[in-house]
Predicted model as a PDB file, atoms N, CA, C, CB and O in Angstrom, pLDDT in the B-factor column:
MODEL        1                                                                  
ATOM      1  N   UNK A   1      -9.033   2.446  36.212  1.00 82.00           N  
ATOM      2  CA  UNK A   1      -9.561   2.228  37.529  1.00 82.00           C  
ATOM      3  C   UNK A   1      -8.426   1.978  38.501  1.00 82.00           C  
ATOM      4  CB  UNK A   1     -10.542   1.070  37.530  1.00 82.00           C  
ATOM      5  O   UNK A   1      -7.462   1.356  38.054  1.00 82.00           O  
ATOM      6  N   UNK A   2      -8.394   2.468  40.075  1.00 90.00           N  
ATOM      7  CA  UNK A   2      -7.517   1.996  40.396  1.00 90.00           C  
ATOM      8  C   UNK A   2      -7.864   1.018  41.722  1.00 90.00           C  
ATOM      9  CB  UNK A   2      -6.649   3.000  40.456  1.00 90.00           C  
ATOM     10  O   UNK A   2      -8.713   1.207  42.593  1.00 90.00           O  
ATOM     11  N   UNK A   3      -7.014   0.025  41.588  1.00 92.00           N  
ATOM     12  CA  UNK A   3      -6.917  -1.588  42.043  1.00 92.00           C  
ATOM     13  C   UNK A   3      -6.207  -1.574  43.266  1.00 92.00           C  
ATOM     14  CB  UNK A   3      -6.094  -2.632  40.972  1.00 92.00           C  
ATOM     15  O   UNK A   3      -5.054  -1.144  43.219  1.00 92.00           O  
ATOM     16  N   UNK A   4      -6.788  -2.066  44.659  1.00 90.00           N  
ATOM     17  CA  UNK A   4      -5.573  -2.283  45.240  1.00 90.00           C  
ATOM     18  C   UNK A   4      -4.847  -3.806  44.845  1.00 90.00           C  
ATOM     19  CB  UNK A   4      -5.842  -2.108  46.770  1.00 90.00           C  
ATOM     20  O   UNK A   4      -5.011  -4.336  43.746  1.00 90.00           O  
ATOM     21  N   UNK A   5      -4.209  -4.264  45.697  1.00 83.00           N  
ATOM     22  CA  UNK A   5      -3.009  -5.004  45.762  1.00 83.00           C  
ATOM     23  C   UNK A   5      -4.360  -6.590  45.752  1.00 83.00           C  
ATOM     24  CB  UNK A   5      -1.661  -4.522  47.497  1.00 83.00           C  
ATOM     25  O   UNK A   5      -4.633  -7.408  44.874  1.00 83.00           O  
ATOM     26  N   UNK A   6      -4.906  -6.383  47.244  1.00 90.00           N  
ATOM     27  CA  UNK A   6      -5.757  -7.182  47.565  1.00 90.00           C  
ATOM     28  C   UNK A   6      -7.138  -7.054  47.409  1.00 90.00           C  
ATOM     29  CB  UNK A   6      -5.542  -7.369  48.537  1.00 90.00           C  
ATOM     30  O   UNK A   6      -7.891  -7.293  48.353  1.00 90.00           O  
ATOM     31  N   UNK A   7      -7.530  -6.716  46.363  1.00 96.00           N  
ATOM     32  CA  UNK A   7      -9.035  -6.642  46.129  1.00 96.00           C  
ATOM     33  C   UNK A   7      -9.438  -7.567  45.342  1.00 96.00           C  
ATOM     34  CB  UNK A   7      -9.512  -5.464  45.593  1.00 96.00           C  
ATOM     35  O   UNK A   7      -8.878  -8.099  44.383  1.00 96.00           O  
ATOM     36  N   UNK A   8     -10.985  -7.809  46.056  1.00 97.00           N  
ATOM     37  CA  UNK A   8     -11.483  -8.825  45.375  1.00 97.00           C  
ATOM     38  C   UNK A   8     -12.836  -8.278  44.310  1.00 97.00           C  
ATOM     39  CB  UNK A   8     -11.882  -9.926  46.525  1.00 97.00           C  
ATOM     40  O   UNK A   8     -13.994  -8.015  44.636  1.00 97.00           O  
ATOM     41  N   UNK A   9     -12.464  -8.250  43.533  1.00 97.00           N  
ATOM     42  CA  UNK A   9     -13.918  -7.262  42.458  1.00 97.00           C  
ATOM     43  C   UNK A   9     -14.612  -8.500  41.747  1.00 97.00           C  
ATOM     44  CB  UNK A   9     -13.183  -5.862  40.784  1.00 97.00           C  
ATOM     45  O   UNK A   9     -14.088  -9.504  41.264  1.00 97.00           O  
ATOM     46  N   UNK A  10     -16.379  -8.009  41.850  1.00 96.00           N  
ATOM     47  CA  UNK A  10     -17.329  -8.642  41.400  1.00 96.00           C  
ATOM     48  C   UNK A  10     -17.592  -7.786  40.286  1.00 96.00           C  
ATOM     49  CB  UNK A  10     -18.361  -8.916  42.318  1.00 96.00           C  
ATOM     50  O   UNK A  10     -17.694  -6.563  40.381  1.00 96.00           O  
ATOM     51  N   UNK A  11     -17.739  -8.677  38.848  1.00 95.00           N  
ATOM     52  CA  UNK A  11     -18.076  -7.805  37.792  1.00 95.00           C  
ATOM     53  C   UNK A  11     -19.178  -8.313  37.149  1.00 95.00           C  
ATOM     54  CB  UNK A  11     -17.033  -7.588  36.881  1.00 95.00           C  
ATOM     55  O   UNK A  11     -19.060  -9.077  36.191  1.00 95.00           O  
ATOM     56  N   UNK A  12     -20.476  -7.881  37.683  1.00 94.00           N  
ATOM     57  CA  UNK A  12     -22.004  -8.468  37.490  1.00 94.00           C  
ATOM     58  C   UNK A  12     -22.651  -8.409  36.202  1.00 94.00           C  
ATOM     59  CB  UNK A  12     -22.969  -7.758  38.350  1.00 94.00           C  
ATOM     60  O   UNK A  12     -23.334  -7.384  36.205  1.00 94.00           O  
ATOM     61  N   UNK A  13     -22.771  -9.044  35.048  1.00 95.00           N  
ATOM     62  CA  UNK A  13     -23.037  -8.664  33.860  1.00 95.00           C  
ATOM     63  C   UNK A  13     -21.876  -8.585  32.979  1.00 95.00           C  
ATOM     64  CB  UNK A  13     -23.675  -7.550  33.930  1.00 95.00           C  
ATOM     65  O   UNK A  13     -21.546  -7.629  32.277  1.00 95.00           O  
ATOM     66  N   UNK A  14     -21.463  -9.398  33.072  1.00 96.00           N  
ATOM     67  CA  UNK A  14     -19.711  -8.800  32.741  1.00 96.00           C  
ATOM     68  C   UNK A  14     -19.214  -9.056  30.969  1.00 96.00           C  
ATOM     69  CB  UNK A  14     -18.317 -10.037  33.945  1.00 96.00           C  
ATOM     70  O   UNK A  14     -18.104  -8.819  30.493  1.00 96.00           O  
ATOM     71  N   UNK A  15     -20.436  -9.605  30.249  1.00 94.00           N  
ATOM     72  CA  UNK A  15     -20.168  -9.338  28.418  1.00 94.00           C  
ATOM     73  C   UNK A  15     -18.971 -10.121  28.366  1.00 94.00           C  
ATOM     74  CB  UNK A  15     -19.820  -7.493  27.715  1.00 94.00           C  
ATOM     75  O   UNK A  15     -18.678 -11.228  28.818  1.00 94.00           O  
ATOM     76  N   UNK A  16     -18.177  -9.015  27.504  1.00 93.00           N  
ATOM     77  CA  UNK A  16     -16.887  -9.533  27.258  1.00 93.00           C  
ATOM     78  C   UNK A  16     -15.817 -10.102  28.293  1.00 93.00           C  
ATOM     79  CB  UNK A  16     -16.338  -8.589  26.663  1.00 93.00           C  
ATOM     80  O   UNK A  16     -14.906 -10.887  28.032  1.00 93.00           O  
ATOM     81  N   UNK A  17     -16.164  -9.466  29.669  1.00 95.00           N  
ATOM     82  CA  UNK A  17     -14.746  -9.188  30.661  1.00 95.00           C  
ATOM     83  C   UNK A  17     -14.075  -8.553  30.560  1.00 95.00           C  
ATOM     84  CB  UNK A  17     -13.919  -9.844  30.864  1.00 95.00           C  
ATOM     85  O   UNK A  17     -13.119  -8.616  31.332  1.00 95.00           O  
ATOM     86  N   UNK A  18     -14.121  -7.460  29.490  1.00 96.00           N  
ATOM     87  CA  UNK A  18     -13.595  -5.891  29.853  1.00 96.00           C  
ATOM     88  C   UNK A  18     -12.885  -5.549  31.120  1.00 96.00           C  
ATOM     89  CB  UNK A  18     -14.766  -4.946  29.920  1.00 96.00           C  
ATOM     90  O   UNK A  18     -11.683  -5.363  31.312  1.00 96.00           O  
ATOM     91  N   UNK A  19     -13.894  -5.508  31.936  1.00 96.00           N  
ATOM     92  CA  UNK A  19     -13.519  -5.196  33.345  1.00 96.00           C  
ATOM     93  C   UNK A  19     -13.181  -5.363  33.883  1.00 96.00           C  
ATOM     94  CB  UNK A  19     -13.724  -5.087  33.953  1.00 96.00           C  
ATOM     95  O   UNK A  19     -12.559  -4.642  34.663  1.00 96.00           O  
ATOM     96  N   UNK A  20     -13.460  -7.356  33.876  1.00 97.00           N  
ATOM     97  CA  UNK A  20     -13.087  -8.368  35.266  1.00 97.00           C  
ATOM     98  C   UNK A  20     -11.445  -8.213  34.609  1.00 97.00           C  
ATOM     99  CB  UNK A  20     -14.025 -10.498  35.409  1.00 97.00           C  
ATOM    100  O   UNK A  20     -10.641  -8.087  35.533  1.00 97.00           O  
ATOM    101  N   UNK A  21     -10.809  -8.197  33.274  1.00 97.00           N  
ATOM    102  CA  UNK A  21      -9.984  -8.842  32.490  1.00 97.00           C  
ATOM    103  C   UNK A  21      -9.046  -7.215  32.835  1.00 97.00           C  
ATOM    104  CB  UNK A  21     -10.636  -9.493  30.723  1.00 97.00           C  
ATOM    105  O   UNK A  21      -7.958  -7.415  33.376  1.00 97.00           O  
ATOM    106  N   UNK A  22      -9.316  -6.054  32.627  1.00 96.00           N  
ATOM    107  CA  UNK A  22      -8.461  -4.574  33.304  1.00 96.00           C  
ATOM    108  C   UNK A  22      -8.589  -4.688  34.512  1.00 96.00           C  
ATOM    109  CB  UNK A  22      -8.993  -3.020  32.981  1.00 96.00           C  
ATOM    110  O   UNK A  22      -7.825  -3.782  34.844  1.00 96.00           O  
ATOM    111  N   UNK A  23      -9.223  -5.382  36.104  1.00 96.00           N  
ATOM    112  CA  UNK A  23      -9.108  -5.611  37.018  1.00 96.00           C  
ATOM    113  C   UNK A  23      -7.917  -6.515  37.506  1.00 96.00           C  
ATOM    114  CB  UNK A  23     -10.103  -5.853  37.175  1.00 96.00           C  
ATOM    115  O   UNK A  23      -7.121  -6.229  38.401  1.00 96.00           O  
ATOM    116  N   UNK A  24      -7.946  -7.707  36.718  1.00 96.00           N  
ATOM    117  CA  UNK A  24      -7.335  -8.616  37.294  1.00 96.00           C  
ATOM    118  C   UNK A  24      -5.611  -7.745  36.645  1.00 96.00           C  
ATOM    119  CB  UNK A  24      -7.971 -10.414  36.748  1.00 96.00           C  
ATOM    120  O   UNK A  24      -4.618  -7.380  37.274  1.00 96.00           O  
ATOM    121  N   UNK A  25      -5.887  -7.706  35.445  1.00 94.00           N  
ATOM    122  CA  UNK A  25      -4.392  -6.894  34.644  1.00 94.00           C  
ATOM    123  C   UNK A  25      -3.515  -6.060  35.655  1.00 94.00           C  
ATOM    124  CB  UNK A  25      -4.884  -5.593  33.332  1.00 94.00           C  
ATOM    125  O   UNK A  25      -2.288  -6.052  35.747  1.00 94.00           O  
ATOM    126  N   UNK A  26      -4.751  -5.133  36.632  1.00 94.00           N  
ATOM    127  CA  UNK A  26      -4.353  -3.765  37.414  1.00 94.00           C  
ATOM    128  C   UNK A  26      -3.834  -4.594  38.892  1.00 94.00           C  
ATOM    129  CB  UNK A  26      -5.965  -2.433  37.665  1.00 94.00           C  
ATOM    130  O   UNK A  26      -3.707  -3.779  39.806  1.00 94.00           O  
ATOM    131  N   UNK A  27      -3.599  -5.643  39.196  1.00 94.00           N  
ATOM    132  CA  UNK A  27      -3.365  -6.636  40.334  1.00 94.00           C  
ATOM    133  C   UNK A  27      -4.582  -6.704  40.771  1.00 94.00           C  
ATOM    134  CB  UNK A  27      -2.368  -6.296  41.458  1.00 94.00           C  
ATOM    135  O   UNK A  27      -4.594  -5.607  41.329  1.00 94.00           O  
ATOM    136  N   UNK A  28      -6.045  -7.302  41.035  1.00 96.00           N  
ATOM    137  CA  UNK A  28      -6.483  -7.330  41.965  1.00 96.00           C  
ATOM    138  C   UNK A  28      -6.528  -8.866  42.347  1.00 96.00           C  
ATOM    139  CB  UNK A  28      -7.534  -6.589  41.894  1.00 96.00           C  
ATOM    140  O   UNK A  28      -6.666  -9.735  41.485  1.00 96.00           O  
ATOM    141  N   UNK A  29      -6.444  -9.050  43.242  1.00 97.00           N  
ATOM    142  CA  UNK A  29      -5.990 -10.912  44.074  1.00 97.00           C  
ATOM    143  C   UNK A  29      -7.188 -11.347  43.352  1.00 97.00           C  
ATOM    144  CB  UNK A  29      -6.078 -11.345  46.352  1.00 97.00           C  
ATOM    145  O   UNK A  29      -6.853 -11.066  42.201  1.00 97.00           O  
ATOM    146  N   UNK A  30      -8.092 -11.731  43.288  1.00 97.00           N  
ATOM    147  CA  UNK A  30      -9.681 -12.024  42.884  1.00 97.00           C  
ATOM    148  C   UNK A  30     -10.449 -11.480  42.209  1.00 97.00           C  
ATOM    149  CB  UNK A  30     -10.411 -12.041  43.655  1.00 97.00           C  
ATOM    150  O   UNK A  30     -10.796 -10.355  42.569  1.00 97.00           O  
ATOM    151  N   UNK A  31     -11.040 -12.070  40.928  1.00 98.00           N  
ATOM    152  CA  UNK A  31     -11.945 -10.976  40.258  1.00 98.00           C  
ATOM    153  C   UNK A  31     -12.921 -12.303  40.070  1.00 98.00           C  
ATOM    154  CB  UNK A  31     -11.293  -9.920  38.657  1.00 98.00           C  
ATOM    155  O   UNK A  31     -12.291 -13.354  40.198  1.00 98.00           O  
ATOM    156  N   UNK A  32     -14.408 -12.472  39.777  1.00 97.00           N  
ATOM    157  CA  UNK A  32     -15.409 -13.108  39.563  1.00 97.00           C  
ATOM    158  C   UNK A  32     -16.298 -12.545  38.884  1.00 97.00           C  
ATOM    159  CB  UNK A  32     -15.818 -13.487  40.466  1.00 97.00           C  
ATOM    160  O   UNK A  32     -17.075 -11.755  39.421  1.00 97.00           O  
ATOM    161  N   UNK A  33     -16.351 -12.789  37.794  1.00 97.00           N  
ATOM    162  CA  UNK A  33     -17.271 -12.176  36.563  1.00 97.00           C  
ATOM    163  C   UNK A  33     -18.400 -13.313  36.368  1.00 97.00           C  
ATOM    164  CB  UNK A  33     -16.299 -11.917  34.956  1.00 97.00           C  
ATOM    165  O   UNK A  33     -18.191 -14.522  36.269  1.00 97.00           O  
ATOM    166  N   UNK A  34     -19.605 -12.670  36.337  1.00 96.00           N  
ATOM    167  CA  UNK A  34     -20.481 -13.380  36.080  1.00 96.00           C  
ATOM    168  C   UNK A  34     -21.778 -12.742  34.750  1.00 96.00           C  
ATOM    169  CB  UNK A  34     -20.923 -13.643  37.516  1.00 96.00           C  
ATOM    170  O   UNK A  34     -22.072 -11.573  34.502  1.00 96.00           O  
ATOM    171  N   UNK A  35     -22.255 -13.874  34.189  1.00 96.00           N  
ATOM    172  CA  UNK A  35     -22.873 -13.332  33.505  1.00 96.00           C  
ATOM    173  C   UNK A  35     -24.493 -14.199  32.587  1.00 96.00           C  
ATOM    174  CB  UNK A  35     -21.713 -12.871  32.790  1.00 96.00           C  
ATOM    175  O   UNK A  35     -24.212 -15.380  32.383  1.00 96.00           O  
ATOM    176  N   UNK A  36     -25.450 -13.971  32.246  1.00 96.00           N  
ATOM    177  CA  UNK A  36     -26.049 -14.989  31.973  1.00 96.00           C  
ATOM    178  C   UNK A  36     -25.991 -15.468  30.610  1.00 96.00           C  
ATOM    179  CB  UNK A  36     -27.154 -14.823  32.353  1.00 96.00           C  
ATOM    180  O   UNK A  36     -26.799 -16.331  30.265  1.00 96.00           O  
ATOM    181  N   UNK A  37     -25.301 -15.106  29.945  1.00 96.00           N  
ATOM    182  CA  UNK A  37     -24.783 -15.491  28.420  1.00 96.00           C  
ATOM    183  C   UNK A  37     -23.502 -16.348  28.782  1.00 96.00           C  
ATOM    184  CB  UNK A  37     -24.339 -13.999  27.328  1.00 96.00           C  
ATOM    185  O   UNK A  37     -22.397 -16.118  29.275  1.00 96.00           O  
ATOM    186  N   UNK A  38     -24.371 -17.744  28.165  1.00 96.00           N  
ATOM    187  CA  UNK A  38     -22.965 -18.605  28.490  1.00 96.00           C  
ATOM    188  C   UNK A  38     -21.489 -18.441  27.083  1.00 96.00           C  
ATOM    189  CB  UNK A  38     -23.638 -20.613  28.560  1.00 96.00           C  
ATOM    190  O   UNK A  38     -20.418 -19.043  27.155  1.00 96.00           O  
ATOM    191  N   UNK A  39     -21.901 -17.480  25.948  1.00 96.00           N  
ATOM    192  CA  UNK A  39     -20.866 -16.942  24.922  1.00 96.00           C  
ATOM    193  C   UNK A  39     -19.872 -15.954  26.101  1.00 96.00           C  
ATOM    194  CB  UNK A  39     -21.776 -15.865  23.419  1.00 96.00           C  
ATOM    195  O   UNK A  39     -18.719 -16.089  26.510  1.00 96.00           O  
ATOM    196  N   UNK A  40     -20.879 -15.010  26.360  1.00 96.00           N  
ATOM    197  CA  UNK A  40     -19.988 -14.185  27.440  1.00 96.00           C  
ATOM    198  C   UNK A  40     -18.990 -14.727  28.423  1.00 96.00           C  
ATOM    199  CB  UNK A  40     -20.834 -13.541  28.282  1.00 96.00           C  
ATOM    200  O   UNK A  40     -17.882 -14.298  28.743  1.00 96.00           O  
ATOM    201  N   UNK A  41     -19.903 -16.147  28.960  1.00 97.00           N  
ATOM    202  CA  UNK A  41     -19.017 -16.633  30.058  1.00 97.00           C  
ATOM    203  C   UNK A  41     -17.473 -17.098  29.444  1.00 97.00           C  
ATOM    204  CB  UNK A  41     -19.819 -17.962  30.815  1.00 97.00           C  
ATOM    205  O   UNK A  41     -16.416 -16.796  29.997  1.00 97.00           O  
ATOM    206  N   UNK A  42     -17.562 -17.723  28.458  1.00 97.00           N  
ATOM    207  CA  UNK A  42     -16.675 -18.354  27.505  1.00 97.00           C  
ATOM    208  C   UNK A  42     -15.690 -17.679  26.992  1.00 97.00           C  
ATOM    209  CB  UNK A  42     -17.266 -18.796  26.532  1.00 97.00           C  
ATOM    210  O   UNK A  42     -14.547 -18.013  26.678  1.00 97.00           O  
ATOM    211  N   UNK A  43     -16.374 -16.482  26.927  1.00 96.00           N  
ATOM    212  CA  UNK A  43     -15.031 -14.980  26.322  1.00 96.00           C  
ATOM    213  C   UNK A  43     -14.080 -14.812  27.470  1.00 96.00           C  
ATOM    214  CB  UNK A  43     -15.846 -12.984  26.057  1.00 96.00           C  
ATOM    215  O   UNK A  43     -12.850 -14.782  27.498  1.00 96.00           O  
ATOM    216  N   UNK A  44     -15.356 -14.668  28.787  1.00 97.00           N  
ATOM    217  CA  UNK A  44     -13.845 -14.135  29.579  1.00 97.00           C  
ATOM    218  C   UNK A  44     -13.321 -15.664  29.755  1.00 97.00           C  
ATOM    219  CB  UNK A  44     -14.031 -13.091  31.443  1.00 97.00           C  
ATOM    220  O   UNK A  44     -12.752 -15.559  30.842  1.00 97.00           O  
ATOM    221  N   UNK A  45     -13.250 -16.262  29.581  1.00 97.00           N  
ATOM    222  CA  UNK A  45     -12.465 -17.465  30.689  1.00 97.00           C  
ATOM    223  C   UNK A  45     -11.306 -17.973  29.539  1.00 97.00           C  
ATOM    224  CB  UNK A  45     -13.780 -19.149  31.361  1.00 97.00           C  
ATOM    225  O   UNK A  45     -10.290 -18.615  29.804  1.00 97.00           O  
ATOM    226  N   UNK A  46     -11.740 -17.508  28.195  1.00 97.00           N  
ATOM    227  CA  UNK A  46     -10.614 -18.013  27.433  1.00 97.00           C  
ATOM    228  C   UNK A  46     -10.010 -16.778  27.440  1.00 97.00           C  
ATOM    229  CB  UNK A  46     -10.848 -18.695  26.008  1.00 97.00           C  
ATOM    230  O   UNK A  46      -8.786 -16.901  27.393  1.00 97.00           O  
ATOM    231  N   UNK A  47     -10.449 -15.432  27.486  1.00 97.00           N  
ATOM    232  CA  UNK A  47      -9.352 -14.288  27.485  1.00 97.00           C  
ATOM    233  C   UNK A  47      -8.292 -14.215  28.606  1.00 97.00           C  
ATOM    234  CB  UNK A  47     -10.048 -12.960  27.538  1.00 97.00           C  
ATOM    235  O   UNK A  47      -7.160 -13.733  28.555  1.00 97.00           O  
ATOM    236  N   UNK A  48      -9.144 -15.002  29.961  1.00 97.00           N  
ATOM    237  CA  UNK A  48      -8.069 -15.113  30.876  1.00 97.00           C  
ATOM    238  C   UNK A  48      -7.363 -16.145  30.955  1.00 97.00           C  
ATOM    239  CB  UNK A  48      -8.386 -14.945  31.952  1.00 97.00           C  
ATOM    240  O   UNK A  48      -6.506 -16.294  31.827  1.00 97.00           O  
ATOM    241  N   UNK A  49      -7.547 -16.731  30.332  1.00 97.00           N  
ATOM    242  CA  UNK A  49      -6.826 -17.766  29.910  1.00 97.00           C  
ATOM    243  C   UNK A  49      -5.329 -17.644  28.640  1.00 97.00           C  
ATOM    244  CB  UNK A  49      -8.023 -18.587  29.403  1.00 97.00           C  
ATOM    245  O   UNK A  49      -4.319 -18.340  28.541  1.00 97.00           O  
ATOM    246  N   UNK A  50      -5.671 -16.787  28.067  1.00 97.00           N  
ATOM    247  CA  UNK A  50      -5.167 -16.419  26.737  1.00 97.00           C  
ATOM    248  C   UNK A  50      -3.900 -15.804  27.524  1.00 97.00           C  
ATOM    249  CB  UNK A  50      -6.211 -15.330  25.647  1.00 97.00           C  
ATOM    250  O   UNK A  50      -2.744 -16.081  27.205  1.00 97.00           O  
ATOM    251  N   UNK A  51      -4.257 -14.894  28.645  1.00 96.00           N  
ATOM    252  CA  UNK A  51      -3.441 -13.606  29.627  1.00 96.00           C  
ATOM    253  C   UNK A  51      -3.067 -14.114  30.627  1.00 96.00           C  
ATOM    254  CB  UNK A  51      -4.221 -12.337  30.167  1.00 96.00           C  
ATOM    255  O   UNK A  51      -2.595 -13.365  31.482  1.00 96.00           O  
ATOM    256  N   UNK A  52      -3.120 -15.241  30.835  1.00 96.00           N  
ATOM    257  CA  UNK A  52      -2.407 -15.733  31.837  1.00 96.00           C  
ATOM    258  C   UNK A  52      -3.003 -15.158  33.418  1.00 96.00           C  
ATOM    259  CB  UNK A  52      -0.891 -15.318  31.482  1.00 96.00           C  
ATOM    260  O   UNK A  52      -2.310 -15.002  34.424  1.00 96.00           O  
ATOM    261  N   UNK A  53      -3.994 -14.989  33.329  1.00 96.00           N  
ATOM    262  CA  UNK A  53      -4.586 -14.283  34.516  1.00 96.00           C  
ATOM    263  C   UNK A  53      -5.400 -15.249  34.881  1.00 96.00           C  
ATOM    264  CB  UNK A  53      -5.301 -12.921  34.324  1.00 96.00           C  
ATOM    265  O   UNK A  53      -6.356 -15.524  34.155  1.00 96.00           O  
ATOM    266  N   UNK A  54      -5.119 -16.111  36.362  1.00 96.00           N  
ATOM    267  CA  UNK A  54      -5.358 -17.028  36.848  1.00 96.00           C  
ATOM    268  C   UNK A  54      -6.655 -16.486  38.340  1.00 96.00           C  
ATOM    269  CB  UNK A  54      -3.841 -17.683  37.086  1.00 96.00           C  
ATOM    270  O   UNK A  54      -7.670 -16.951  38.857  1.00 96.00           O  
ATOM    271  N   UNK A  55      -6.067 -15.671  38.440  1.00 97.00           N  
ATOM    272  CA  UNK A  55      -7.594 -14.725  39.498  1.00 97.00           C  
ATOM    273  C   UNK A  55      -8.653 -14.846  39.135  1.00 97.00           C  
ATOM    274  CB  UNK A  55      -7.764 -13.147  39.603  1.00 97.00           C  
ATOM    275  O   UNK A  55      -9.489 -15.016  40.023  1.00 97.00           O  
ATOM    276  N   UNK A  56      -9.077 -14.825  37.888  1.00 97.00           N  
ATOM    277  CA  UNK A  56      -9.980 -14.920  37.441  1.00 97.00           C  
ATOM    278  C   UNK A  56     -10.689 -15.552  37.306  1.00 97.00           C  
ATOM    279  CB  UNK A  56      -9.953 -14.746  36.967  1.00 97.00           C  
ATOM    280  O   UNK A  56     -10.362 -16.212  36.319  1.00 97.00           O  
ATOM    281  N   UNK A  57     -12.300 -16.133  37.944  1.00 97.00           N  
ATOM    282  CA  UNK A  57     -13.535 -16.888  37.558  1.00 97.00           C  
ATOM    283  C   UNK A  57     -14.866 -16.508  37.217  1.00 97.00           C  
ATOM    284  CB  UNK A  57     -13.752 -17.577  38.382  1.00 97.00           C  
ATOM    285  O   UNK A  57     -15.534 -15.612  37.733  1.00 97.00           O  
ATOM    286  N   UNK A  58     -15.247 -17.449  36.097  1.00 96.00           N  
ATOM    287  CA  UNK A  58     -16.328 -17.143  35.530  1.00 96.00           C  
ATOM    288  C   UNK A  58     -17.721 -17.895  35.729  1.00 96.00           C  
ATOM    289  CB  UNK A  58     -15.976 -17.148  34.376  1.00 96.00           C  
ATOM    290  O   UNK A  58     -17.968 -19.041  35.352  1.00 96.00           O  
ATOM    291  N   UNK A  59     -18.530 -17.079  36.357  1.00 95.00           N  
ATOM    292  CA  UNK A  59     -19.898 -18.263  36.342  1.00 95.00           C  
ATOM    293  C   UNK A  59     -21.136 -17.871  35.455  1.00 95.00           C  
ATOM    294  CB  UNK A  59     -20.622 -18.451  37.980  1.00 95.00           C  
ATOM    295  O   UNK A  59     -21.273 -16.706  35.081  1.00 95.00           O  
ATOM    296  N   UNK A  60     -21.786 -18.581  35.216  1.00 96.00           N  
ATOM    297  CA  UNK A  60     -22.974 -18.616  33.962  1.00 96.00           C  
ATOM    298  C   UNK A  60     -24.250 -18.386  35.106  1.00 96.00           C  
ATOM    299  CB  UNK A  60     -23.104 -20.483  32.817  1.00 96.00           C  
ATOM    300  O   UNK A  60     -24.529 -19.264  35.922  1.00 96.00           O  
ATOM    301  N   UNK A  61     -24.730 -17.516  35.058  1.00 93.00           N  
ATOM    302  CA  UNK A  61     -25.690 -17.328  36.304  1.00 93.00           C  
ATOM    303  C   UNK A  61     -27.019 -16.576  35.567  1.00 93.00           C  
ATOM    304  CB  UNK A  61     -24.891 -16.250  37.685  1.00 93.00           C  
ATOM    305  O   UNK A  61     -26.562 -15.691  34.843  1.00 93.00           O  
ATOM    306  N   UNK A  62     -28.262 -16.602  35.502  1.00 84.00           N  
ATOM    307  CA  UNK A  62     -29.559 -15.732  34.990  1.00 84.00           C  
ATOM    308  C   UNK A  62     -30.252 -15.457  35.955  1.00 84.00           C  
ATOM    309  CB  UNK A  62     -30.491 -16.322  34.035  1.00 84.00           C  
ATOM    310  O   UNK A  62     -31.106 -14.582  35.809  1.00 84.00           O  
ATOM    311  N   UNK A  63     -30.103 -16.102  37.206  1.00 78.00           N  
ATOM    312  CA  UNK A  63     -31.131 -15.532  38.385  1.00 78.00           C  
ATOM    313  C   UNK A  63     -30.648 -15.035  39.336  1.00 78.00           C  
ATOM    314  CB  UNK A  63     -31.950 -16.377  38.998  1.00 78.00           C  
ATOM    315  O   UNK A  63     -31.489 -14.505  40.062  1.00 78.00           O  
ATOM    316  N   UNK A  64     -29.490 -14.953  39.722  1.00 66.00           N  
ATOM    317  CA  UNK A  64     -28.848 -13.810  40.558  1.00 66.00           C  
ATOM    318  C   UNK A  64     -28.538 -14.429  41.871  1.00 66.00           C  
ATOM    319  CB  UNK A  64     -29.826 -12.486  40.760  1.00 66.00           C  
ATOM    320  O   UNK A  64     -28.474 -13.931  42.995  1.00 66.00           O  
ATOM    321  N   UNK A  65     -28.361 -15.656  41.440  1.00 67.00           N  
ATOM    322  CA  UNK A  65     -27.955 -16.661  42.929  1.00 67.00           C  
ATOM    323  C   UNK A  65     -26.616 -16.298  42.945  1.00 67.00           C  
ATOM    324  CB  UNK A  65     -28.123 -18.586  42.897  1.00 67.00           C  
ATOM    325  O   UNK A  65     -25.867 -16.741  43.816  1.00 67.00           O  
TER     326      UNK A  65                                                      
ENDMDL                                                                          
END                                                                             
């Protein structure tokens, strides 16, 4: 995918963080992955954690607030 410099990407449903986790990798300033599986939420936040990718936040969400 390609990323600008300053983008901020929403990754809605986001499982593993696949996406939010090759977003933030590709520079984007902000990525926010959300998802209603709080296992999911937990994957990405320790993978970005693991990667040193600090852009990155994760929220536990099921109703789409």
């Amino acid at each position: 995918m390609m990323i600008e410099p300053d983008a901020h990407v929403l990754d809605i449903g986001c499982g593993s963080g696949a996406i939010a986790l090759a977003a933030a990798a590709r520079g984007a300033a902000r990525v926010h992955a959300i998802d209603s599986n709080a296992r999911a939420v937990q994957c990405v936040q320790r993978s970005a954690q693991e990667n040193g990718l600090e852009q990155i936040t994760a929220t536990l969400d099921c109703d789409g607030s």
